[in-house]
LUMBA-677387 format. One record per residue (C-alpha): chain; residue in three letters; x, y, z. Coordinates in nm, 3 decimals. Each point is the difference from the previous one (the first is absolute). Example, Ala and Ser with C-alpha at 12.3 -4.5 7.8 and 13.67 -1.06 7.14 Angstrom:
2
SITE  ch   aa        u        v        w
SITE   A  Ala    1.230   -0.450    0.780
SITE   A  Ser    0.137    0.344   -0.066
REM end
This chain:
333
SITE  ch   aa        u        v        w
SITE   A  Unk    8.139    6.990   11.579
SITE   A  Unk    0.115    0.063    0.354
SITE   A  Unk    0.087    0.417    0.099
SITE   A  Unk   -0.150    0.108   -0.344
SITE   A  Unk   -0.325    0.114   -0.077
SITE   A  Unk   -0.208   -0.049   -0.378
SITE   A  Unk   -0.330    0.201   -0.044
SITE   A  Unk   -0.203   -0.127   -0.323
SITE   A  Unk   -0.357    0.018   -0.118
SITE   A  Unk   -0.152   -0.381   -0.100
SITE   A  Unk    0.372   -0.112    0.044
SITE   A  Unk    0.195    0.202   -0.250
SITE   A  Unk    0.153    0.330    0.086
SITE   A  Unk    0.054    0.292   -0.230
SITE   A  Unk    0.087    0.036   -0.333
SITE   A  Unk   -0.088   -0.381   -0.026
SITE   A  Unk   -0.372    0.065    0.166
SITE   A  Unk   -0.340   -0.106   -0.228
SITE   A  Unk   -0.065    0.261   -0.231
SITE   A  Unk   -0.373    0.110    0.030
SITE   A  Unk   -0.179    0.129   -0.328
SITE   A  Unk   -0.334    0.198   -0.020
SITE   A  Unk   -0.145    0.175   -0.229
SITE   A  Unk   -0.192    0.348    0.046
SITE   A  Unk   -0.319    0.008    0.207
SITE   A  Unk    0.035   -0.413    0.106
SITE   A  Unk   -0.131    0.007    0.346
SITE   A  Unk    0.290   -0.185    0.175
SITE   A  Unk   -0.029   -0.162    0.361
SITE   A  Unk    0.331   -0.100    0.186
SITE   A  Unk   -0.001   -0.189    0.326
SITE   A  Unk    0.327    0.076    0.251
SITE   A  Unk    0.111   -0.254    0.224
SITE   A  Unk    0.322    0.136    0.236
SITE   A  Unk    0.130   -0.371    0.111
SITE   A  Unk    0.310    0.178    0.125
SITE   A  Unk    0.043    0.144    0.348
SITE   A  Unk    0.025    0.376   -0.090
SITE   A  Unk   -0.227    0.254   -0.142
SITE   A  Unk    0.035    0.129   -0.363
SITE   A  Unk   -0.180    0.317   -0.085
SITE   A  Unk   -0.085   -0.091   -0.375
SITE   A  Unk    0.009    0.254   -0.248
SITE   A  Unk   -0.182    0.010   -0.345
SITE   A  Unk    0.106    0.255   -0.280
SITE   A  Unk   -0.192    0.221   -0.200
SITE   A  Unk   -0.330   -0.124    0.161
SITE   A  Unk   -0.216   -0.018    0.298
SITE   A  Unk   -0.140   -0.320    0.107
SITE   A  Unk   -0.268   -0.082    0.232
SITE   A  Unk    0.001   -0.243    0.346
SITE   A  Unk   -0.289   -0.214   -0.066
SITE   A  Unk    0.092   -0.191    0.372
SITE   A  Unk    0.269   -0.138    0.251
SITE   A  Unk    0.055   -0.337    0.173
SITE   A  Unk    0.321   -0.233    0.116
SITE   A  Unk    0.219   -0.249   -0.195
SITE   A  Unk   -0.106   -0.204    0.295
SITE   A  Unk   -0.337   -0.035   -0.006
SITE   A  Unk   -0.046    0.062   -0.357
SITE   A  Unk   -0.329    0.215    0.045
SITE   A  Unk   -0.024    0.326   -0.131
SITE   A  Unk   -0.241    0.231    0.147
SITE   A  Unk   -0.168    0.212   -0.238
SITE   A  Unk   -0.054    0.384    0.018
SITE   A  Unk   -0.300    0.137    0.002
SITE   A  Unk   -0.050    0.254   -0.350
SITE   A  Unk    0.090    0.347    0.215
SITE   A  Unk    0.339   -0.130    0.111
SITE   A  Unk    0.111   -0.154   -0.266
SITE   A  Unk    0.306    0.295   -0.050
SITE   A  Unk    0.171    0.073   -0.308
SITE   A  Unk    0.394    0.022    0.027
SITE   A  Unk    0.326   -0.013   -0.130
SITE   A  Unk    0.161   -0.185    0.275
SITE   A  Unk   -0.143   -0.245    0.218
SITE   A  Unk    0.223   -0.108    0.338
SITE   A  Unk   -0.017   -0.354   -0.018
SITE   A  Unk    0.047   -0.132    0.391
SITE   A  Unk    0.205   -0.348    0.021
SITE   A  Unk   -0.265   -0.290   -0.010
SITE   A  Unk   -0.245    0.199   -0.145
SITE   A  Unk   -0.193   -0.004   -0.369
SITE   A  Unk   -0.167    0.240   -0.198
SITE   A  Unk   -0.192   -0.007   -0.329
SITE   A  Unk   -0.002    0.341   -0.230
SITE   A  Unk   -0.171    0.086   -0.296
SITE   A  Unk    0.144    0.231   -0.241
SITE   A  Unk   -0.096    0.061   -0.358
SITE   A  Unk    0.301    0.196   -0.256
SITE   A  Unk   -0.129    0.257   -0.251
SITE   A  Unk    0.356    0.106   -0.161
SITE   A  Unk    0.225   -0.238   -0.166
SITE   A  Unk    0.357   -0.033    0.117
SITE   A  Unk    0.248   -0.206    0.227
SITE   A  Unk   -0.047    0.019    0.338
SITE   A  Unk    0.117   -0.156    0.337
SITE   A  Unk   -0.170   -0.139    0.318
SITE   A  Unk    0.286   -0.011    0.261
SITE   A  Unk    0.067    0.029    0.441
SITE   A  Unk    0.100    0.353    0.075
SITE   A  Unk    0.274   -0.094    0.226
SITE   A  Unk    0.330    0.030   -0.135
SITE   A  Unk    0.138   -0.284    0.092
SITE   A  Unk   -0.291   -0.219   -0.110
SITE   A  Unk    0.062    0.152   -0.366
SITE   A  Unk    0.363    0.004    0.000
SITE   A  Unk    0.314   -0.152    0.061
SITE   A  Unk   -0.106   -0.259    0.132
SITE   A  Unk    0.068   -0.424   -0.127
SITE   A  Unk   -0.202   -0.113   -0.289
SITE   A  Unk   -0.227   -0.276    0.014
SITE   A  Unk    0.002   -0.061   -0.403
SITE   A  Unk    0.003   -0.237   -0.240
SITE   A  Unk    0.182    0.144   -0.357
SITE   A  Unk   -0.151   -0.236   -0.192
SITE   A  Unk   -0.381    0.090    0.027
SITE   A  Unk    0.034    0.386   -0.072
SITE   A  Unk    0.238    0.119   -0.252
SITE   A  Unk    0.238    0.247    0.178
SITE   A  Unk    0.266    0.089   -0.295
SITE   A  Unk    0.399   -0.036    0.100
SITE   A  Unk    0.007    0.277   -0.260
SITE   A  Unk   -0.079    0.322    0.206
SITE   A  Unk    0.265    0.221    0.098
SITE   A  Unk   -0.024   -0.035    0.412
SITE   A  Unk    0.169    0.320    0.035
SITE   A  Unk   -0.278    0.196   -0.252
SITE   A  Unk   -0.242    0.160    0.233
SITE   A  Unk   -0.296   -0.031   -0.221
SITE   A  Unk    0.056   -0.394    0.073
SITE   A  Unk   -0.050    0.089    0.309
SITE   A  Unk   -0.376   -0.160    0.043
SITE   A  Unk    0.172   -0.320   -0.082
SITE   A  Unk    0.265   -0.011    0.147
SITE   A  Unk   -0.007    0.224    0.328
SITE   A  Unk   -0.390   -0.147    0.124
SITE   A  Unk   -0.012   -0.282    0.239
SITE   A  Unk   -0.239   -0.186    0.210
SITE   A  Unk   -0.348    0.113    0.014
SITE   A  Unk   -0.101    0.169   -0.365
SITE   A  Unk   -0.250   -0.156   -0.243
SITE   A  Unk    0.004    0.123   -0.344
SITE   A  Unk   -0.315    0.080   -0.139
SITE   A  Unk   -0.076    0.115   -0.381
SITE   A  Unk   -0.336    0.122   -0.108
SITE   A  Unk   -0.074   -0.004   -0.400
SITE   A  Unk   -0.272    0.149   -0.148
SITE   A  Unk   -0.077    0.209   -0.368
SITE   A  Unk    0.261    0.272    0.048
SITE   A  Unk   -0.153    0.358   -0.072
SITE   A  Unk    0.238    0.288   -0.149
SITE   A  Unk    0.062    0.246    0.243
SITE   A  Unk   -0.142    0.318   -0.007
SITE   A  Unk    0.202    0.300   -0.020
SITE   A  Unk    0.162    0.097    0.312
SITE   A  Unk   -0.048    0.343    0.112
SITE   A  Unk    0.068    0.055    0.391
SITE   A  Unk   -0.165    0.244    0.168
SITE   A  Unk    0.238    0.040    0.255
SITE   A  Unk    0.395   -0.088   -0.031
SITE   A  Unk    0.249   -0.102    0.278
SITE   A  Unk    0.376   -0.038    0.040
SITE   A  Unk    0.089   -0.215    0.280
SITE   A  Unk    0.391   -0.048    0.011
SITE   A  Unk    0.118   -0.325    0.205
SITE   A  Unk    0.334    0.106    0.143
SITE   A  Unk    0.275   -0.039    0.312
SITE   A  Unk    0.081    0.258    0.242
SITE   A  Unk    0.453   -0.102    0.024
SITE   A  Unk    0.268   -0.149   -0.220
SITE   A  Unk   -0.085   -0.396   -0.081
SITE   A  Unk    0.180   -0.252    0.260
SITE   A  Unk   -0.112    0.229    0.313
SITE   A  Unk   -0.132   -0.210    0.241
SITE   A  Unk   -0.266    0.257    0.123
SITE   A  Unk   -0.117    0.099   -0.373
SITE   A  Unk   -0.384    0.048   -0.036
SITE   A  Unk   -0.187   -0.064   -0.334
SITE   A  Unk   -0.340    0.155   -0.043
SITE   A  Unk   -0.227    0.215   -0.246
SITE   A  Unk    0.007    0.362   -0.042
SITE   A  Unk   -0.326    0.178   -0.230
SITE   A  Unk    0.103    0.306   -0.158
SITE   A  Unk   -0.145    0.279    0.112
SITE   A  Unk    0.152    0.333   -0.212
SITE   A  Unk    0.363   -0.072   -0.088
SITE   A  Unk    0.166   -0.366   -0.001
SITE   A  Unk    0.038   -0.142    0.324
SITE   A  Unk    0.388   -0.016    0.126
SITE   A  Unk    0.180   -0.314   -0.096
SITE   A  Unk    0.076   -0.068    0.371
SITE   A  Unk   -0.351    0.075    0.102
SITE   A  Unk   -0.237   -0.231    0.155
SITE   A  Unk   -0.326    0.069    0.148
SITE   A  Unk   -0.115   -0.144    0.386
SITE   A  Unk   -0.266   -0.090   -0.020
SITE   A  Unk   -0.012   -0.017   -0.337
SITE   A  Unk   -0.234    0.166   -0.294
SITE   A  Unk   -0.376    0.021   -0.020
SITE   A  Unk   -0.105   -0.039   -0.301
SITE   A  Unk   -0.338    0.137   -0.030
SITE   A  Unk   -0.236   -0.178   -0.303
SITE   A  Unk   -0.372    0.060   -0.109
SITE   A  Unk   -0.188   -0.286   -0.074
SITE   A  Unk   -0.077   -0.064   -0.383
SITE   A  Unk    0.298    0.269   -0.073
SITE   A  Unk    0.248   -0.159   -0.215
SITE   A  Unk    0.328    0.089    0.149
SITE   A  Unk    0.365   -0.014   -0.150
SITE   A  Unk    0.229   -0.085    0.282
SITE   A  Unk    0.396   -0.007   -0.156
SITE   A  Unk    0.194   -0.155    0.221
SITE   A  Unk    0.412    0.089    0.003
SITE   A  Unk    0.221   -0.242    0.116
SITE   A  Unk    0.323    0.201    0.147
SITE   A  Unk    0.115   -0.307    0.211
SITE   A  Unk    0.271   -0.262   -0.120
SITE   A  Unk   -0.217   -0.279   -0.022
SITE   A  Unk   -0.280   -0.111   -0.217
SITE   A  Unk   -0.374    0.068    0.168
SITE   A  Unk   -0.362   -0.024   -0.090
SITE   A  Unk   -0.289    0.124    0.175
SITE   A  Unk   -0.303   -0.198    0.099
SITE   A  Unk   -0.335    0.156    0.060
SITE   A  Unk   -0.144   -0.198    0.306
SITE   A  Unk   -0.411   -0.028   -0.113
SITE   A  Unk   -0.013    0.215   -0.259
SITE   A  Unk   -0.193   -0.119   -0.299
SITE   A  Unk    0.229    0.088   -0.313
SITE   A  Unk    0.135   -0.177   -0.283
SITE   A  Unk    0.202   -0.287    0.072
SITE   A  Unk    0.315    0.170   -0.218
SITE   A  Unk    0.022    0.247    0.312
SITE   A  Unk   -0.037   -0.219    0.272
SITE   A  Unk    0.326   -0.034    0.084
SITE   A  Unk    0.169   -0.331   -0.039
SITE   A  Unk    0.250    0.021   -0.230
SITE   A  Unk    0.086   -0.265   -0.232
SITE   A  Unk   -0.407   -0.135    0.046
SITE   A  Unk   -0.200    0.294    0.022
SITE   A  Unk   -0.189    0.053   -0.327
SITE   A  Unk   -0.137   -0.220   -0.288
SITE   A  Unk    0.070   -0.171   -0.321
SITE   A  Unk    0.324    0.023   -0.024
SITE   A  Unk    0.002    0.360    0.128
SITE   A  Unk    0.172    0.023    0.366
SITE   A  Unk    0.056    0.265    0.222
SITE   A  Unk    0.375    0.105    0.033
SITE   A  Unk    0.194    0.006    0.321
SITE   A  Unk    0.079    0.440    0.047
SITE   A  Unk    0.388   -0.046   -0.039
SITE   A  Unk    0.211    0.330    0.130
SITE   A  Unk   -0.018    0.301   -0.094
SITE   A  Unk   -0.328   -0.143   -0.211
SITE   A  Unk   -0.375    0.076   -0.004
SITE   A  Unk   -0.262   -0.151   -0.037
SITE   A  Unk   -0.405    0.134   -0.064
SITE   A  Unk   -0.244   -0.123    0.247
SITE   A  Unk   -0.406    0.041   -0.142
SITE   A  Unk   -0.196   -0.024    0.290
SITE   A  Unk   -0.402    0.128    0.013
SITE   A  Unk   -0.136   -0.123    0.292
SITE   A  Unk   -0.290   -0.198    0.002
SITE   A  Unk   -0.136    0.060    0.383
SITE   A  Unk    0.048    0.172    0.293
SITE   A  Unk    0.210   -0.136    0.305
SITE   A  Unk    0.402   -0.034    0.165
SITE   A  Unk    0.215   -0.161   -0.229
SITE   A  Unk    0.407   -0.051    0.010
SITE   A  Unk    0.238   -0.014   -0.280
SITE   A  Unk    0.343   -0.092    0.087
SITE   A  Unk    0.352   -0.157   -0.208
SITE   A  Unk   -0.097   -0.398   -0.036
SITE   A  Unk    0.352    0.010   -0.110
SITE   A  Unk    0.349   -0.016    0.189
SITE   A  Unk    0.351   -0.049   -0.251
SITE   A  Unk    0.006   -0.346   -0.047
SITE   A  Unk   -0.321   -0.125    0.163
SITE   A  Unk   -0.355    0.056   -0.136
SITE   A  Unk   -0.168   -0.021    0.338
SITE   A  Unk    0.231    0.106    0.275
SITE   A  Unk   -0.193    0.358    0.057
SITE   A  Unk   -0.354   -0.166    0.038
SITE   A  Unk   -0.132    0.089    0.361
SITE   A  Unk   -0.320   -0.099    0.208
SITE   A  Unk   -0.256    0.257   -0.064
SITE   A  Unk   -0.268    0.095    0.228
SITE   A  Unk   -0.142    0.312   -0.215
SITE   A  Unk   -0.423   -0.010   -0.051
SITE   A  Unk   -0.059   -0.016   -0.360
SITE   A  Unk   -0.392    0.100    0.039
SITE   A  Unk   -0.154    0.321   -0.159
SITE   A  Unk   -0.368    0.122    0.000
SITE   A  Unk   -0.128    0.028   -0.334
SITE   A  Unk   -0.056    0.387    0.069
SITE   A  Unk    0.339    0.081    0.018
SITE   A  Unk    0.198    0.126   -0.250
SITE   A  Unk    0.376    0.089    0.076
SITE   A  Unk    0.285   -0.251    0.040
SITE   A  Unk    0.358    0.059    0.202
SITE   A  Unk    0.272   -0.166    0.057
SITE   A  Unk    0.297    0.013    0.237
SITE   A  Unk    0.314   -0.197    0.150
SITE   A  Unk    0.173   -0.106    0.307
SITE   A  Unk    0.333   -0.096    0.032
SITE   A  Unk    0.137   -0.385    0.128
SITE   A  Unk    0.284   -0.171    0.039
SITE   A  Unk    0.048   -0.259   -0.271
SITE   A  Unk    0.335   -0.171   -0.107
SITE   A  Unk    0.216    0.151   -0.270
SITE   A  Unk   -0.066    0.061   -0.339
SITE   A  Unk    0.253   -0.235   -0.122
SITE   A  Unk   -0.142   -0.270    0.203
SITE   A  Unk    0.376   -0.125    0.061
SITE   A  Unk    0.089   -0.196    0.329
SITE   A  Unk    0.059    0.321    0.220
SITE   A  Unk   -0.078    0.138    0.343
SITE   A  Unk   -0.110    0.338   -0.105
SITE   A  Unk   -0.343    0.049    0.018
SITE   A  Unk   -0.128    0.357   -0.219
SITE   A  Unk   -0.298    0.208    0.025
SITE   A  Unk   -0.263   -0.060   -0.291
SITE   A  Unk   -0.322    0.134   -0.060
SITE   A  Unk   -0.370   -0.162   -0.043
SITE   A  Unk   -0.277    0.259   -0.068
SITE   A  Unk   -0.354   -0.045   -0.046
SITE   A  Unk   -0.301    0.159   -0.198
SITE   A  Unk   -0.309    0.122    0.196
SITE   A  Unk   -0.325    0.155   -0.162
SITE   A  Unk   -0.115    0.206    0.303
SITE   A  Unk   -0.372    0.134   -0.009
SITE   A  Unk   -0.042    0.326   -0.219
REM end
């Protein structure tokens, strides 16, 4: 269609993409092929996957890595023309998503779709944020469940607890109003407050840590945690996160919701709002952050930046507001 672009994976674009099913500790190997002319960082939650090799669409040769640099990652930069094979292997159940990190790859963009193959029900409230996986998600996302035997969880009892509060800094319809996190350090945080550059968050690895977040902004949010292994109920996408019937909610105003996070390694790691009013996807940014960590190092941080990103309401407007992504590192003790 002439003067309008469609992004899809295998021809179908999100929510009417193949869904892929695993179950716990299948050893799963994916080859990429970008046949379009831009790059698409590709982003896997909840696990780390490894580049087995590289090659072109063009000459349909992959050239292998050799064992040492073979990398594990969360998010592999996919150049146009080029392929990539991964190998990844999921030891927690849940529902997951494989998706480009570039907002307007994920988002609000045309379908390419076909209703018929995929049930997508007429039945959801559009307006109902915790739709929003449905509904808001565009383009480049692959759904991905993993089943298994599921185990009751163990009591939870943090070592460590956090308040982050996710907040705006003027009165709602200012064109120069910034949205960003603010920890609590002592006292509550001011309502108006918001933190440049934002928090760091400072983990241990294998601590389990209770992170509440508090929604003081008008609009529904969620937080993802960018390559942090934790339960898929906390990974952020509401309305999909979670498993058997059990789904993580979108953090409506003046709402919380309680994050468990213990980290499984060391490394840099973001966490940032997936969400945006009425689109699932319109906050998702490239990342560049390293996700590696020596297995001698124990503590985990995180921190934020601030961007510009388009409003939460994700109406047709101008304005362009202030938002925050922030990222989890496990320095060296």
């Amino acid at each position: 269609m002439p003067g309008r672009e469609f992004t899809a994976i295998n021809g179908r674009s999100w929510p009417y993409t193949e869904r892929l099913h695993y179950t716990v500790r299948d050893t799963i190997h994916w080859r990429i092929v970008n046949a379009t002319y831009e790059s698409h960082p590709m982003h896997l939650h909840g696990f780390y996957f490894r580049v087995d090799s590289h090659g072109t669409a063009v000459d349909n040769v992959d050239t292998v890595y050799a064992p040492a640099d073979r990398r594990m990652v969360v998010t592999e930069d996919i150049k146009f023309g080029d392929t990539r094979t991964l190998t990844w292997s999921p030891d927690r159940t849940g529902n997951w998503i494989f998706h480009c990190h570039l907002v307007n790859h994920a988002a609000k963009l045309p379908r390419v779709d076909n209703p018929n193959d995929i049930e997508y029900p007429d039945s959801h409230d559009h307006g109902d944020p915790d739709h929003h996986a449905m509904t808001g998600m565009n383009g480049l996302v692959l759904g991905i469940t993993v089943g298994g035997v599921l185990k009751a969880a163990p009591p939870w009892h943090p070592a460590k607890r956090l308040r982050l509060f996710v907040q705006s800094d003027s009165v709602q319809g200012d064109s120069a109003r910034r949205w960003g996190y603010v920890l609590q350090r002592g006292a509550e945080p001011r309502r108006d407050s918001v933190e440049s550059p934002g928090p760091l968050l400072l983990l241990t690895r294998g601590e389990p840590t209770s992170i509440e977040v508090i929604n003081r902004t008008p609009e529904p949010t969620s937080v993802h945690w960018h390559g942090i292994e934790l339960e898929s109920y906390y990974d952020g996408v509401a309305g999909w996160s979670g498993y058997d019937g059990s789904t993580e909610p979108a953090i409506r105003p003046e709402s919380t919701f309680e994050v468990h996070i213990t980290p499984k390694r060391a490394g840099t790691f973001m966490y940032h709002t997936p969400t945006c009013g009425s689109s699932m996807a319109d906050w998702l940014a490239r990342s560049s952050c390293s996700n590696r960590g020596s297995g001698g190092t124990r503590r985990a941080s995180c921190w934020s930046w601030y961007l510009m990103a388009p409003t939460p309401s994700c109406a047709s407007t101008a304005r362009r507001r202030h938002h925050q992504e922030s990222f989890v590192s496990v320095p060296p003790i």
